[in-house]
N, C-alpha and C positions, 0 to 999 in steps of 0.2 A: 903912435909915434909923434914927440913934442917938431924933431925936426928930422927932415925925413931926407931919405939917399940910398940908393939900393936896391935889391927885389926882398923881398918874402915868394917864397915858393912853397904854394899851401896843395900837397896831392897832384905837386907836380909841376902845378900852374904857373908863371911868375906873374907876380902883382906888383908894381913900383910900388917901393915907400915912399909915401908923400909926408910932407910935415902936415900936422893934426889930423891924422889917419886914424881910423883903431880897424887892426886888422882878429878877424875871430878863427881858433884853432880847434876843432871839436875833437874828442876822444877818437883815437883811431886812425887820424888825421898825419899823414905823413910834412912837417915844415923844414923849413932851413932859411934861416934869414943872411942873408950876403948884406952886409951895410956898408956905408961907408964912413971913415974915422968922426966925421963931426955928427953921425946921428945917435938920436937918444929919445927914450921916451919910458914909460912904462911897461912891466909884466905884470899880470894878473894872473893867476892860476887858482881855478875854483873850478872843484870837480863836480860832477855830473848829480850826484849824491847831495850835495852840500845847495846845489837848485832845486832840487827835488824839494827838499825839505822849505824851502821858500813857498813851491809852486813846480809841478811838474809839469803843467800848460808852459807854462813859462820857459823852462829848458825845450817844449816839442816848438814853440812859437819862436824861437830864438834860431834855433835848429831851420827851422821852417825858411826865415828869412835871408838868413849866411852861410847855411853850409855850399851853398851853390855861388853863393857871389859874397865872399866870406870878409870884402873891406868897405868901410863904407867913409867918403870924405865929409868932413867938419866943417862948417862955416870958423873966422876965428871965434865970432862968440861963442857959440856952441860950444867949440873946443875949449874953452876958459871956464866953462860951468861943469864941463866934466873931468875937466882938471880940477878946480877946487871941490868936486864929489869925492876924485879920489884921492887929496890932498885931507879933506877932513875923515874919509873910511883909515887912510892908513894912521893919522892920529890916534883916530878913535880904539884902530886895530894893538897899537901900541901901549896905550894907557891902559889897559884890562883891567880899566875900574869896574866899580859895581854894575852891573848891567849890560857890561860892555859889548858882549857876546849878540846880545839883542840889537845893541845898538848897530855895530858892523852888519848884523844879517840885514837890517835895515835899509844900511847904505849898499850894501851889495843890490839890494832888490831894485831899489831906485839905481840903482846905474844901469843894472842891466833892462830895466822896463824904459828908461831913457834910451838906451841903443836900441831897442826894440820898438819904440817910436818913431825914431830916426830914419828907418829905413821899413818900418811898415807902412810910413805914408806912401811909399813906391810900389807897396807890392799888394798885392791885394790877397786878400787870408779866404776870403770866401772863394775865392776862382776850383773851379774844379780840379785842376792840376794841383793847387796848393794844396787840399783838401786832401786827394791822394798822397802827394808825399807824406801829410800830417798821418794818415793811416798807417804809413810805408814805417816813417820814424817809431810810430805805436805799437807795432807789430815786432820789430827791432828791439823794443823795450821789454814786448813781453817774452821773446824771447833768450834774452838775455838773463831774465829774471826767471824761466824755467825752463833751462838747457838741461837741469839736471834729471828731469823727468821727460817721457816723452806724452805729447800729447796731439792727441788729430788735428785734424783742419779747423774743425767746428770749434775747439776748443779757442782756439786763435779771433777765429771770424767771430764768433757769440763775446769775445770780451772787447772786439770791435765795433760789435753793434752793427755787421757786416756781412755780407752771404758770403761763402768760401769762392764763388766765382769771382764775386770782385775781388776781393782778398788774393785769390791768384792772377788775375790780371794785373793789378797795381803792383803784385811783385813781378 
């Protein structure tokens, strides 16, 4: 949000809209934004799929950082470097010249490894709780990826690199 007035209600929550906010919405994720008339700012919509393919660390470390505290406030400079990030992606998104496709995935990656900067200096990734949820998120993916089959515990915990005890604890 360029400037900000309102809630974002992310899962329920209400989160004031601040101006130079970026508020994050994962898959699954119930929102509703109430604004009011002078705010404005950008949408971004990049699916789950389209991270992967960048880096799938990347979407669970993203995941890891926001989905529990999902806004994170901007310094103005800050907010002005990720304004011109996504000032030159949507150019570049636009102009589908030669290579362009490359180039956007580019910009996508540096913005999103830029928010994930942003608010990894706060959190700590190695903390055991974090660890766990990065499991929690893991376990979530593989099961998403084969619901169509059914497979045991072990199957889950061994592509976790995990014992099925902790595997059922953290869920």
């Amino acid at each position: 949000f360029q400037k900000g007035g309102g809630t974002h209600d992310i899962d329920f929550n209400p989160n004031p809209i601040l101006s130079e906010s970026i508020h994050f919405v994962f898959p699954n994720q119930v929102h509703k934004v109430t604004r009011e008339l002078d705010t404005y700012g950008f949408v971004i919509l990049i699916s789950k799929e389209y991270i992967d393919k960048i880096s799938s660390e990347l979407y669970i470390d993203l995941f890891s950082v926001y989905y529990l505290k999902p806004v994170v406030q901007l310094s103005t400079e800050k907010f002005n470097k990720t304004t011109d990030l996504l000032n030159n992606l949507t150019e570049e998104f636009s102009n589908q010249d030669f290579n362009s496709k490359s180039v956007v995935k580019s910009y996508v990656s540096i913005l999103l490894n830029y928010f994930l900067r942003e608010k990894g200096e706060e959190t700590d990734l190695n903390s055991s709780e974090t660890k766990d949820f990065r499991v929690l998120i893991k376990f979530l993916i593989l099961v998403e990826n084969n619901y169509k089959e059914h497979h045991p515990v072990h199957f889950f915990s061994s592509k976790l690199h995990t014992t099925e005890r902790s595997l059922n604890e953290i869920c």
